[in-house]
Gaussian input, Z-matrix of N, CA and C with variables (Angstrom, degrees):
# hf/3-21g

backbone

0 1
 N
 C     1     B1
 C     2     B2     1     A1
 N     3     B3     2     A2     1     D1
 C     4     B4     3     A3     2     D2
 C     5     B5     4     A4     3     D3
 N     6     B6     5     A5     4     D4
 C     7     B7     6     A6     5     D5
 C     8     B8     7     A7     6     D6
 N     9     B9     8     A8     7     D7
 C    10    B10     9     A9     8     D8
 C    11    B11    10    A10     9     D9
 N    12    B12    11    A11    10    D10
 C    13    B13    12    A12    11    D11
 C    14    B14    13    A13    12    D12
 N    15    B15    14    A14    13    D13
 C    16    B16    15    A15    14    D14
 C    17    B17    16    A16    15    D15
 N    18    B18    17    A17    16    D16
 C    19    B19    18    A18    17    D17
 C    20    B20    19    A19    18    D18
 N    21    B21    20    A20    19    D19
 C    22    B22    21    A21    20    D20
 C    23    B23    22    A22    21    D21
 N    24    B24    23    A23    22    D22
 C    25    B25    24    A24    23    D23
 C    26    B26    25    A25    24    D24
 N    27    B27    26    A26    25    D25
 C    28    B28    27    A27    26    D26
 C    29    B29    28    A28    27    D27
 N    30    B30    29    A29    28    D28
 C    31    B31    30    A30    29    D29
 C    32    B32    31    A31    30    D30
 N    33    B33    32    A32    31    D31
 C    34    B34    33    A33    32    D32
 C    35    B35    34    A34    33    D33
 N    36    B36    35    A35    34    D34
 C    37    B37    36    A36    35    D35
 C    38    B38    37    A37    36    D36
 N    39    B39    38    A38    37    D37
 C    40    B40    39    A39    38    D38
 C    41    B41    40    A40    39    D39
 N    42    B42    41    A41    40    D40
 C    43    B43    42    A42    41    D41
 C    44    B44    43    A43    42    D42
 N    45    B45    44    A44    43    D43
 C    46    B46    45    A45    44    D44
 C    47    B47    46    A46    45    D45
 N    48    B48    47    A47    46    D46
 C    49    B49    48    A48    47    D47
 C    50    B50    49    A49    48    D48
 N    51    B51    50    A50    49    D49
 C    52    B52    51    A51    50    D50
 C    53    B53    52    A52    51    D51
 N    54    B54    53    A53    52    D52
 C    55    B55    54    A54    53    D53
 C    56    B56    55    A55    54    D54
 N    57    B57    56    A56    55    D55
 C    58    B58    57    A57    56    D56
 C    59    B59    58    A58    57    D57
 N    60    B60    59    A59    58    D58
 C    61    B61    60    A60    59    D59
 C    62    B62    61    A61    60    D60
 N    63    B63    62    A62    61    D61
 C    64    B64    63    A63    62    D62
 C    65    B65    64    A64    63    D63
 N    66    B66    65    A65    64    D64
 C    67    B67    66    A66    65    D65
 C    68    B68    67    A67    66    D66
 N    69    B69    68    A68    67    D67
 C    70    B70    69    A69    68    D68
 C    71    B71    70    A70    69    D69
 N    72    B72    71    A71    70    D70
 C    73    B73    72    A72    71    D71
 C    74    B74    73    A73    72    D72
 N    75    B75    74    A74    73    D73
 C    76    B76    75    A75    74    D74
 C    77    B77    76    A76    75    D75
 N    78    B78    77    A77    76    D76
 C    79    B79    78    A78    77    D77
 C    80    B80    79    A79    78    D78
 N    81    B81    80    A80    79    D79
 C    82    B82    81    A81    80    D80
 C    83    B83    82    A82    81    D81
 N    84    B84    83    A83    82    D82
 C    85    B85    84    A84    83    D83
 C    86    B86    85    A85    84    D84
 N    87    B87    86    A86    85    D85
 C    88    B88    87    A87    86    D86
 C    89    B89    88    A88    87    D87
 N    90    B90    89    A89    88    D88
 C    91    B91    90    A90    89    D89
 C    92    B92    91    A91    90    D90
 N    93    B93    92    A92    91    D91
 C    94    B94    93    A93    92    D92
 C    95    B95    94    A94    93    D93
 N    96    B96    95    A95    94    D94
 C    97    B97    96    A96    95    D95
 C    98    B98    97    A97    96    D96
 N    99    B99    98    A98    97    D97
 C   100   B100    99    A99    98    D98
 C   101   B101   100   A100    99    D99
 N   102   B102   101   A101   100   D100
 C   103   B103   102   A102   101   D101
 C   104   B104   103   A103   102   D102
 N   105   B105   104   A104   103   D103
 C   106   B106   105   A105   104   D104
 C   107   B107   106   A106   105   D105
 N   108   B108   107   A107   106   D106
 C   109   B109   108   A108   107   D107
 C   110   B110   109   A109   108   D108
 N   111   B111   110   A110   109   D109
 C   112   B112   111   A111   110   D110
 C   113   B113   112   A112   111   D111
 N   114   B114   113   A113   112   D112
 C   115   B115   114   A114   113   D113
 C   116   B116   115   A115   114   D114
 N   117   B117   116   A116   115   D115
 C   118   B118   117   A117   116   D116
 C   119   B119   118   A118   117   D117
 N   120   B120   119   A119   118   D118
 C   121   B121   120   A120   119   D119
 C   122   B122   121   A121   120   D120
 N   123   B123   122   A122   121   D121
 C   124   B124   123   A123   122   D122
 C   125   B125   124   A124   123   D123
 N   126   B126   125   A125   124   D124
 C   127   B127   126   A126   125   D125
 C   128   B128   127   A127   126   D126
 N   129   B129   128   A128   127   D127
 C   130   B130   129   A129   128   D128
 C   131   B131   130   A130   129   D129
 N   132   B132   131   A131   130   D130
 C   133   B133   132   A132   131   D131
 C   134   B134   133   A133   132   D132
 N   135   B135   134   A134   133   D133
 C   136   B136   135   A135   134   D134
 C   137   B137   136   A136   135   D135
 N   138   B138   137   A137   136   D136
 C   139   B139   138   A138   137   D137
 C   140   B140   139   A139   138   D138
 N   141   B141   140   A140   139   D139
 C   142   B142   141   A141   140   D140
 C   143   B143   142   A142   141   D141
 N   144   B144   143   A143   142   D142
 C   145   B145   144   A144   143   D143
 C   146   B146   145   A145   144   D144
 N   147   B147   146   A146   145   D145
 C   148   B148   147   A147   146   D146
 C   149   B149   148   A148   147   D147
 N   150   B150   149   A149   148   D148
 C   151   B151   150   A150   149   D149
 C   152   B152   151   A151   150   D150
 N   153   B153   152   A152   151   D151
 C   154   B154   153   A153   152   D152
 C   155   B155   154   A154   153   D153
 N   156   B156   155   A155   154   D154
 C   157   B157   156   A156   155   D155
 C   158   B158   157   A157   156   D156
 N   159   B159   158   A158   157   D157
 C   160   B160   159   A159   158   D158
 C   161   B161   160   A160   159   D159
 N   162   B162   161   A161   160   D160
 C   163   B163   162   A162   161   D161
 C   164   B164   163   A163   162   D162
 N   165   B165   164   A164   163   D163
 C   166   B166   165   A165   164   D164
 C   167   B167   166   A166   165   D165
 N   168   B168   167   A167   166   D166
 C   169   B169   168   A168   167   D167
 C   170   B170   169   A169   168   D168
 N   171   B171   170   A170   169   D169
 C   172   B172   171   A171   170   D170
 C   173   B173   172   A172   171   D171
 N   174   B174   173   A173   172   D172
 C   175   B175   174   A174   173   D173
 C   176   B176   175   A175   174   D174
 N   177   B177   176   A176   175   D175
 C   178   B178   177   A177   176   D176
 C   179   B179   178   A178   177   D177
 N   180   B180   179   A179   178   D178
 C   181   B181   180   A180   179   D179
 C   182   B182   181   A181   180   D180
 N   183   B183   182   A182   181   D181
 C   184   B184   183   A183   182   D182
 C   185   B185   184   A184   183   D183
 N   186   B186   185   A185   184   D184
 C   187   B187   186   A186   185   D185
 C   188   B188   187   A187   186   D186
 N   189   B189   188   A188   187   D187
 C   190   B190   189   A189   188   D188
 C   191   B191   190   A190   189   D189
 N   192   B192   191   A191   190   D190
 C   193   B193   192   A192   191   D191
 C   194   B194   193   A193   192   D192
 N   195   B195   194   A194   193   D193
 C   196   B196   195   A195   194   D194
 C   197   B197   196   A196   195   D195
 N   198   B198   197   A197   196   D196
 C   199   B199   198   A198   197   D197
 C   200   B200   199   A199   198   D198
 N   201   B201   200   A200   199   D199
 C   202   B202   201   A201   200   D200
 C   203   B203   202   A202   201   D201
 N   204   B204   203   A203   202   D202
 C   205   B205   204   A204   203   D203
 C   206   B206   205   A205   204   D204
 N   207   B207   206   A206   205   D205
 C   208   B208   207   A207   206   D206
 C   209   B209   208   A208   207   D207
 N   210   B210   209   A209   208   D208
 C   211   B211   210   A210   209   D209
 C   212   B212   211   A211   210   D210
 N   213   B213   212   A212   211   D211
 C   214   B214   213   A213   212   D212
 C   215   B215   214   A214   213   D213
 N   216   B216   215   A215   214   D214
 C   217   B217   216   A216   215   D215
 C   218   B218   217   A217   216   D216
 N   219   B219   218   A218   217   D217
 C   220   B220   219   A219   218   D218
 C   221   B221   220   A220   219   D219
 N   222   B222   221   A221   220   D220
 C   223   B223   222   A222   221   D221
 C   224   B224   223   A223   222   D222
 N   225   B225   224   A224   223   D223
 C   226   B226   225   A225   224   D224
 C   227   B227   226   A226   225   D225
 N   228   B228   227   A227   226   D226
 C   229   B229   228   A228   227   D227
 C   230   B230   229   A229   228   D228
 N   231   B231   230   A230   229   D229
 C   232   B232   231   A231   230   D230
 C   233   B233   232   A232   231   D231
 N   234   B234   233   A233   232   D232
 C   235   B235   234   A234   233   D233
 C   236   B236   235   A235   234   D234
 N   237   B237   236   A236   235   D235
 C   238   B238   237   A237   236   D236
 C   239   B239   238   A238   237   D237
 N   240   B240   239   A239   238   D238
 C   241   B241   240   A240   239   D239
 C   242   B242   241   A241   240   D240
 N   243   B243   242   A242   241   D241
 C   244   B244   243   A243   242   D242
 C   245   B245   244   A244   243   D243
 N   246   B246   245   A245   244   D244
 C   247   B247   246   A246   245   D245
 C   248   B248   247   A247   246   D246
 N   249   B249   248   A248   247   D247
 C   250   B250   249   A249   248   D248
 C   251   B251   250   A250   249   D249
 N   252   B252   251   A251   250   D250
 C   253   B253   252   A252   251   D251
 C   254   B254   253   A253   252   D252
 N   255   B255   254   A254   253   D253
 C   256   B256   255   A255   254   D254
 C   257   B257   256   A256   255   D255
 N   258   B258   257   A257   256   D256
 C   259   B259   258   A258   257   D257
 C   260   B260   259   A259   258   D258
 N   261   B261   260   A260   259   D259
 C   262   B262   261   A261   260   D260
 C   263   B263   262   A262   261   D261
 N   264   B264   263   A263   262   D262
 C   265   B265   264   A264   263   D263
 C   266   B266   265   A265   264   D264
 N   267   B267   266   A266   265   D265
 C   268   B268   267   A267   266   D266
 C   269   B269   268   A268   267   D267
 N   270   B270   269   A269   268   D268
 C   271   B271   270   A270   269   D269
 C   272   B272   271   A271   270   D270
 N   273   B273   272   A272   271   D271
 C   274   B274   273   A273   272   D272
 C   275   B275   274   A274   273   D273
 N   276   B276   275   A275   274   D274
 C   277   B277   276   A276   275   D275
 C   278   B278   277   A277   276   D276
 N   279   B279   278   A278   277   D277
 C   280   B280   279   A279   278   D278
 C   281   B281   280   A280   279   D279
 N   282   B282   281   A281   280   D280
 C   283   B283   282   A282   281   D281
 C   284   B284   283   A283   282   D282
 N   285   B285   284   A284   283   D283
 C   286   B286   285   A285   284   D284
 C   287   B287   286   A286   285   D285
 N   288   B288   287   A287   286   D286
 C   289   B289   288   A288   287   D287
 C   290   B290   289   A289   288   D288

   B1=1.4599
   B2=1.5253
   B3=1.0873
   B4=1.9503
   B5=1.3118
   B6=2.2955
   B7=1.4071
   B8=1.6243
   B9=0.9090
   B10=1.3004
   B11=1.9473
   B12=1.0638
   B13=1.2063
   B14=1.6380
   B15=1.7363
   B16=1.2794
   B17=1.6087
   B18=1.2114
   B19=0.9176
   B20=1.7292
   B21=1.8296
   B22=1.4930
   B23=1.6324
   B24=1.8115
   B25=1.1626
   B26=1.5611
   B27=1.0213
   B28=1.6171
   B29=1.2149
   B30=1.6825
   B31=1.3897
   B32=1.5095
   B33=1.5384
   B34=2.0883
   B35=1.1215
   B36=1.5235
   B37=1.8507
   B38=1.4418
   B39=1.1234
   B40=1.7304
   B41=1.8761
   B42=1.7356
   B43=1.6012
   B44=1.4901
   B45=1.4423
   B46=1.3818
   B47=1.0526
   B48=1.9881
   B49=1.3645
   B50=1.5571
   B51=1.2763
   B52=1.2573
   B53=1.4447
   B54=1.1032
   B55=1.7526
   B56=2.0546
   B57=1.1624
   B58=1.6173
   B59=1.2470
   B60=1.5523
   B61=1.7913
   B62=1.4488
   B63=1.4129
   B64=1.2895
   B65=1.7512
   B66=1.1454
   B67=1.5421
   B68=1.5457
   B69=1.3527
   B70=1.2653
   B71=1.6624
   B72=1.2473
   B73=1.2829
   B74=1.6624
   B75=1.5468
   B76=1.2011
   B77=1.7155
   B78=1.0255
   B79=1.6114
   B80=0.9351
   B81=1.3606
   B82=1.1703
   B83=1.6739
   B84=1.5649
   B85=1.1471
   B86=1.4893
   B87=1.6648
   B88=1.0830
   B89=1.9139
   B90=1.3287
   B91=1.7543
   B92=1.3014
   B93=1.3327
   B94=1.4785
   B95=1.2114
   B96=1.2988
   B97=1.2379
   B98=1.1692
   B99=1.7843
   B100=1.5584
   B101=2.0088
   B102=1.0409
   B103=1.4547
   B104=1.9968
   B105=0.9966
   B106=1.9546
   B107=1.9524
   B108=1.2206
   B109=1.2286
   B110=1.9927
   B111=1.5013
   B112=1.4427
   B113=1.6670
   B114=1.7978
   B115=1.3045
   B116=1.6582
   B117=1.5924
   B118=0.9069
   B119=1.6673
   B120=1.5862
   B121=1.3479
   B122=1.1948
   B123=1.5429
   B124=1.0694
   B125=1.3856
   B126=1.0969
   B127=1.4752
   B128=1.2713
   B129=1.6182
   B130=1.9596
   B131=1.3563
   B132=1.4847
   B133=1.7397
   B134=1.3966
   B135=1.2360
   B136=1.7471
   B137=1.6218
   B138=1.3268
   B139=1.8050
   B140=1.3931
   B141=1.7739
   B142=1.4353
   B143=1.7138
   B144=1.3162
   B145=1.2995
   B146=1.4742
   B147=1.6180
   B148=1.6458
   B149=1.4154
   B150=1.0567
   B151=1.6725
   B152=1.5561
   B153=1.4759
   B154=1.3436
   B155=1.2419
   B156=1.9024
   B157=1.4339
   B158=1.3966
   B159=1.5275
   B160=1.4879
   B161=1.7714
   B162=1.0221
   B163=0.7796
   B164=1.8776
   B165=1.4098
   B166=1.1929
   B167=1.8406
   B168=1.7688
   B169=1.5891
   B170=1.5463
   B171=1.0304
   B172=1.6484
   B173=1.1820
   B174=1.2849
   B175=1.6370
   B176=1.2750
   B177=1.7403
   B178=1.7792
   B179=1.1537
   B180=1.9299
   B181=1.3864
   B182=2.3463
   B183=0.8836
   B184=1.7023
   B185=1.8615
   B186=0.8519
   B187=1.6159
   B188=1.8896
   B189=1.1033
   B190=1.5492
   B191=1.5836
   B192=1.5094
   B193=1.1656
   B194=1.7294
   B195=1.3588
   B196=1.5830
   B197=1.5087
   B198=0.9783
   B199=2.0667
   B200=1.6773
   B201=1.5864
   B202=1.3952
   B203=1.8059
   B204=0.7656
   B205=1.3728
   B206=1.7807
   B207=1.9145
   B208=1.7726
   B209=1.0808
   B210=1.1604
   B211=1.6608
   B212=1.4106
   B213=1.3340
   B214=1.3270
   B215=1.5879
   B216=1.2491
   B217=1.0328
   B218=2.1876
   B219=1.5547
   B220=1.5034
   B221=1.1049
   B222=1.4221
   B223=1.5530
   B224=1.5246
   B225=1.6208
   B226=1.7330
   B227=1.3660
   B228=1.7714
   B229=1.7410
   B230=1.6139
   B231=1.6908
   B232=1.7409
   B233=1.0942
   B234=1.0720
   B235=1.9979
   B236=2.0846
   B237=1.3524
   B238=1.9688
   B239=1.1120
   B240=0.7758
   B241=1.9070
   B242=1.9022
   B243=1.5672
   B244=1.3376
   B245=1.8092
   B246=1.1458
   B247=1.2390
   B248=1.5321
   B249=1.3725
   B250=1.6146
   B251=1.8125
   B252=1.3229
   B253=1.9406
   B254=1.4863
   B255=1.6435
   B256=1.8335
   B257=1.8133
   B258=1.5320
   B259=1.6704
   B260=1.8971
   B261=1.4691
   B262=1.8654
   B263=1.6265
   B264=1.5820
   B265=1.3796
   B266=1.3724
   B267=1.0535
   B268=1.7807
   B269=1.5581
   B270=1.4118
   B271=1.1825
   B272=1.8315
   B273=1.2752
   B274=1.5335
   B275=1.9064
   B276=1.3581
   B277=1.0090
   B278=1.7494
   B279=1.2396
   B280=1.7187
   B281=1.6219
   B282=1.1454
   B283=1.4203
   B284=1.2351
   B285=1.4483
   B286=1.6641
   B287=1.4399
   B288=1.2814
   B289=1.8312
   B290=1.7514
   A1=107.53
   A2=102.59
   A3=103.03
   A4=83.94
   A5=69.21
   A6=101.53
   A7=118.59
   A8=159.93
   A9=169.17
   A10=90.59
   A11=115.72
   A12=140.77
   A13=111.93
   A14=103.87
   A15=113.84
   A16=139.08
   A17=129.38
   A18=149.99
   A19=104.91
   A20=93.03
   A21=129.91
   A22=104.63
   A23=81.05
   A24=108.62
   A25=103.17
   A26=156.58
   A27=168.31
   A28=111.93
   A29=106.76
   A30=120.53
   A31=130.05
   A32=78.53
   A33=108.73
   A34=119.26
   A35=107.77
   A36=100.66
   A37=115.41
   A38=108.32
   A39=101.50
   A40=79.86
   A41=93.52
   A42=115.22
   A43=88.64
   A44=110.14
   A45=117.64
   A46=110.87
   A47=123.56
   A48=113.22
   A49=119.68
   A50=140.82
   A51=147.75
   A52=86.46
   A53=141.43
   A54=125.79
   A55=121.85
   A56=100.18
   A57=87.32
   A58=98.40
   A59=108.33
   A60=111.39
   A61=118.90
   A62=118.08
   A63=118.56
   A64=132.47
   A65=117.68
   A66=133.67
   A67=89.90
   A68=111.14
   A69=138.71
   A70=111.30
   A71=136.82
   A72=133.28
   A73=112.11
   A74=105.41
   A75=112.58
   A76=122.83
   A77=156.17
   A78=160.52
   A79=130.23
   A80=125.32
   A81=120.85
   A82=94.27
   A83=127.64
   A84=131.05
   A85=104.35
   A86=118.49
   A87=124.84
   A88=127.72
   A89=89.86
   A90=115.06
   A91=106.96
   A92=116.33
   A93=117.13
   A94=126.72
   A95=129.86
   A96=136.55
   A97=94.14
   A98=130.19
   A99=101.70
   A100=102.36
   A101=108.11
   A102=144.95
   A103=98.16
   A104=83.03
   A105=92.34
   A106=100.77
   A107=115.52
   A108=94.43
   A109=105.42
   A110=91.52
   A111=115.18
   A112=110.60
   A113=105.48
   A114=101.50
   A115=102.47
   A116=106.47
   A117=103.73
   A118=170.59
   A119=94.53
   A120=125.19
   A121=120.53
   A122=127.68
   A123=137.96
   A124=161.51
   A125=139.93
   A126=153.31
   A127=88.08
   A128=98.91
   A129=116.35
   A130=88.07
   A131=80.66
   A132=91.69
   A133=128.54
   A134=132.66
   A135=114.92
   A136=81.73
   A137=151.98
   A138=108.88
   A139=127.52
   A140=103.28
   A141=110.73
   A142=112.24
   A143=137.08
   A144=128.17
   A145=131.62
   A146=98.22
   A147=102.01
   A148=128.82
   A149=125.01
   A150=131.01
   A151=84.48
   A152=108.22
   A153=125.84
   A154=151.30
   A155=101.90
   A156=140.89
   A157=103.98
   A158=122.83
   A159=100.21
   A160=104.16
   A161=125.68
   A162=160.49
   A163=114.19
   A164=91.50
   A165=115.87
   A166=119.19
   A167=101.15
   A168=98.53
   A169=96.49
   A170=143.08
   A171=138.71
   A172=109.46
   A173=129.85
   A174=124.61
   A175=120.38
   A176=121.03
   A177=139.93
   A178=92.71
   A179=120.62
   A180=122.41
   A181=104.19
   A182=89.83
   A183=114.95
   A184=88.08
   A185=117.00
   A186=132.48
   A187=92.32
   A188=108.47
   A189=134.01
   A190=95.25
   A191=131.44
   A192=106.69
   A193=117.69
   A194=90.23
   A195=107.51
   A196=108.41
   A197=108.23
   A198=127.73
   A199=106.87
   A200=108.08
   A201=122.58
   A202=108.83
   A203=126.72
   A204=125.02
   A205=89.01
   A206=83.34
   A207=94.16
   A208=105.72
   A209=118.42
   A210=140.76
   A211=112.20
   A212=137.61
   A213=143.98
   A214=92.98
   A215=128.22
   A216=134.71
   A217=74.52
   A218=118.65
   A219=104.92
   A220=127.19
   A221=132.14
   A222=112.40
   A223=121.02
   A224=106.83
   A225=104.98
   A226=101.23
   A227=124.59
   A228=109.84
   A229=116.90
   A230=96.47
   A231=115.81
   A232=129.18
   A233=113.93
   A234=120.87
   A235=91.12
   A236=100.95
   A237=100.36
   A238=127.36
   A239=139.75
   A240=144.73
   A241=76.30
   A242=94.72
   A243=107.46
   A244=90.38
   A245=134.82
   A246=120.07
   A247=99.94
   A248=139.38
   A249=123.62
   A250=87.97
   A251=120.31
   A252=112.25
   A253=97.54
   A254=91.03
   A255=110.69
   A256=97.00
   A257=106.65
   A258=119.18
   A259=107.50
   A260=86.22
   A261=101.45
   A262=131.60
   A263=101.77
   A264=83.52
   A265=86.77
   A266=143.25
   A267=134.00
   A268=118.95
   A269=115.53
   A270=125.95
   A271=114.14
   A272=103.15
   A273=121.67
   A274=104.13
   A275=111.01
   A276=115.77
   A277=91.33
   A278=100.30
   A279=116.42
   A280=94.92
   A281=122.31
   A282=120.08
   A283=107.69
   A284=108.91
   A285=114.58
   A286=123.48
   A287=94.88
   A288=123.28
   A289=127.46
   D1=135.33
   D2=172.65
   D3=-78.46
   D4=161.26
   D5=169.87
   D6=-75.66
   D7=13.47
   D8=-153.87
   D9=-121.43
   D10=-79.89
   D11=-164.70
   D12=-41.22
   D13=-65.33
   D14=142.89
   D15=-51.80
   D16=9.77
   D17=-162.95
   D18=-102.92
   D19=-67.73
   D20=149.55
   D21=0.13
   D22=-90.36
   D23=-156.53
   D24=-58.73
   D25=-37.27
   D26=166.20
   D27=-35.50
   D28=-52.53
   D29=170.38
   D30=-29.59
   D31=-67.77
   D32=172.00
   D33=-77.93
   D34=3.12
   D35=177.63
   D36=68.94
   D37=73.33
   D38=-164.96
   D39=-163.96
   D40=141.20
   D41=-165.80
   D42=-113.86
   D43=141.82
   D44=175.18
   D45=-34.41
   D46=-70.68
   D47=-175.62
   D48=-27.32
   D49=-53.20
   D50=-137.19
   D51=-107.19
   D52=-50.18
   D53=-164.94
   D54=-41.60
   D55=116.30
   D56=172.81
   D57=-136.72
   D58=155.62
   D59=176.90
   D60=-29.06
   D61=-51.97
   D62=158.25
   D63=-29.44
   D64=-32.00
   D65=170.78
   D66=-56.18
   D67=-82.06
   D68=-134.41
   D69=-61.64
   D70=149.93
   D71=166.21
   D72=172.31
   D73=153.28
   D74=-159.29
   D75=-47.68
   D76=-176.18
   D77=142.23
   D78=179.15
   D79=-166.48
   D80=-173.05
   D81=-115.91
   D82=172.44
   D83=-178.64
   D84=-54.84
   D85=-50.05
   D86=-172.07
   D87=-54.27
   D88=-39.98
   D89=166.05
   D90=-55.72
   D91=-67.99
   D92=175.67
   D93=-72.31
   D94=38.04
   D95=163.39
   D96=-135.27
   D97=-14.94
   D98=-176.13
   D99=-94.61
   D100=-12.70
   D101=167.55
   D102=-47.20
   D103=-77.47
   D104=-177.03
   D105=-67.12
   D106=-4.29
   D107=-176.63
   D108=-111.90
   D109=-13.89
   D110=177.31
   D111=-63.58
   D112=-29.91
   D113=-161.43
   D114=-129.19
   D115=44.48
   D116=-158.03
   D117=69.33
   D118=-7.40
   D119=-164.98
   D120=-97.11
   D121=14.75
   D122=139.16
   D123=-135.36
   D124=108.19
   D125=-113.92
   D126=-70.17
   D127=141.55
   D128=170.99
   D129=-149.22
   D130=158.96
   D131=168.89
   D132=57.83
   D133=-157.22
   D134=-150.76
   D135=-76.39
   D136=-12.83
   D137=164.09
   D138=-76.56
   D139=16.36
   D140=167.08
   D141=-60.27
   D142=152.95
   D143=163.06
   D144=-71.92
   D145=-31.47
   D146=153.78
   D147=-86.29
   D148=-14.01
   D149=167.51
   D150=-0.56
   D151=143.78
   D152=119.32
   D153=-116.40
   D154=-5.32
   D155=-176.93
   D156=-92.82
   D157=137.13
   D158=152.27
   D159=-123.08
   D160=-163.69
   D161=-141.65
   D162=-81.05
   D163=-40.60
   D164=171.23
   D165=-90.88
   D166=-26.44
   D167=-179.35
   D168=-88.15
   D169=-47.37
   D170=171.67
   D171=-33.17
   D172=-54.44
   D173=174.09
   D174=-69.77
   D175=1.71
   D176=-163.75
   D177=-108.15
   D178=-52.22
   D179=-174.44
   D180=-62.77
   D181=-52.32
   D182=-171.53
   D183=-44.91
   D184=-47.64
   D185=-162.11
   D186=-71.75
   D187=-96.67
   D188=-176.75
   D189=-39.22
   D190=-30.72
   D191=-175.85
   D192=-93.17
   D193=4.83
   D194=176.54
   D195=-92.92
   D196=-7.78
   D197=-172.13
   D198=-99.67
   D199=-12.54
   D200=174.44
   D201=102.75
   D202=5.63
   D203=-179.08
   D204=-78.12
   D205=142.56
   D206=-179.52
   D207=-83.90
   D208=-144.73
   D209=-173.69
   D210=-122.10
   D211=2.26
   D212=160.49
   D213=-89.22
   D214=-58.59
   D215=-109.03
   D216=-102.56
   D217=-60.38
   D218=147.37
   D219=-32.76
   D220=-63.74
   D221=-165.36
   D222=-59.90
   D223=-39.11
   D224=172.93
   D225=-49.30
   D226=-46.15
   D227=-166.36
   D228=-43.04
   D229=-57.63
   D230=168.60
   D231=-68.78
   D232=8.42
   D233=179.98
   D234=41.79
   D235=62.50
   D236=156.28
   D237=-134.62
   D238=-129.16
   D239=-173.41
   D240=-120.93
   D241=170.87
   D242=170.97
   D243=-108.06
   D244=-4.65
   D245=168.83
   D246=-85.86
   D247=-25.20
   D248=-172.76
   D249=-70.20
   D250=-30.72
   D251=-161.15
   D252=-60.85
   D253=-59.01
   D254=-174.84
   D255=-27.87
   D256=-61.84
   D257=-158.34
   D258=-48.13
   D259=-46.66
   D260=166.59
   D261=-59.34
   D262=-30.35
   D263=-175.57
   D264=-115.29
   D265=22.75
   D266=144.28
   D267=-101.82
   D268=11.97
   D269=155.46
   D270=78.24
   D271=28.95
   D272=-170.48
   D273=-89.53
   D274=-28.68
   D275=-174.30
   D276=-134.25
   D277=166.23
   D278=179.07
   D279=41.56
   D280=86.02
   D281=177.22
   D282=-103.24
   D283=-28.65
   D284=174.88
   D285=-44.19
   D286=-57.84
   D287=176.56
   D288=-47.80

């Protein structure tokens, strides 16, 4: 397999065994990352390795900040930036949730 090809294939999350012409097709870097994220194949959110949010505190922050708590006053709760809270409750990050 070329290196180009294999390259590809890494992108999309795809193990030699499983690759067939069918996988494969032209793009741009940008395509193929929205491609691997289209089909699941790339980690967001708490199976990130740096996560510090999960799943359950985004819907805690989302909650409490509707109860009037600011965004200083959140980020000390979560040990984050008050720009990662900001990112949460304008839906820039954890959009799933």
């Amino acid at each position: 397999m070329n290196q180009a090809i294999e390259q590809e294939s890494q992108a999309k999350g795809l193990t030699a065994p499983r690759i067939t012409p069918a996988h494969l097709f032209q793009g741009t870097r940008f395509e193929n990352m929205a491609d691997a994220v289209n089909k699941n194949r790339q980690a967001s959110g708490e199976s990130l390795p740096h996560a510090k949010l999960t799943v359950a505190s985004v819907c805690e922050i989302r909650s409490l900040h509707e109860e009037g708590y600011g965004y200083r006053r959140l980020a000390r709760k979560y040990q984050v930036s008050q720009t990662a809270i900001k990112k949460v409750l304008t839906r820039q990050t954890w959009r799933n949730v």
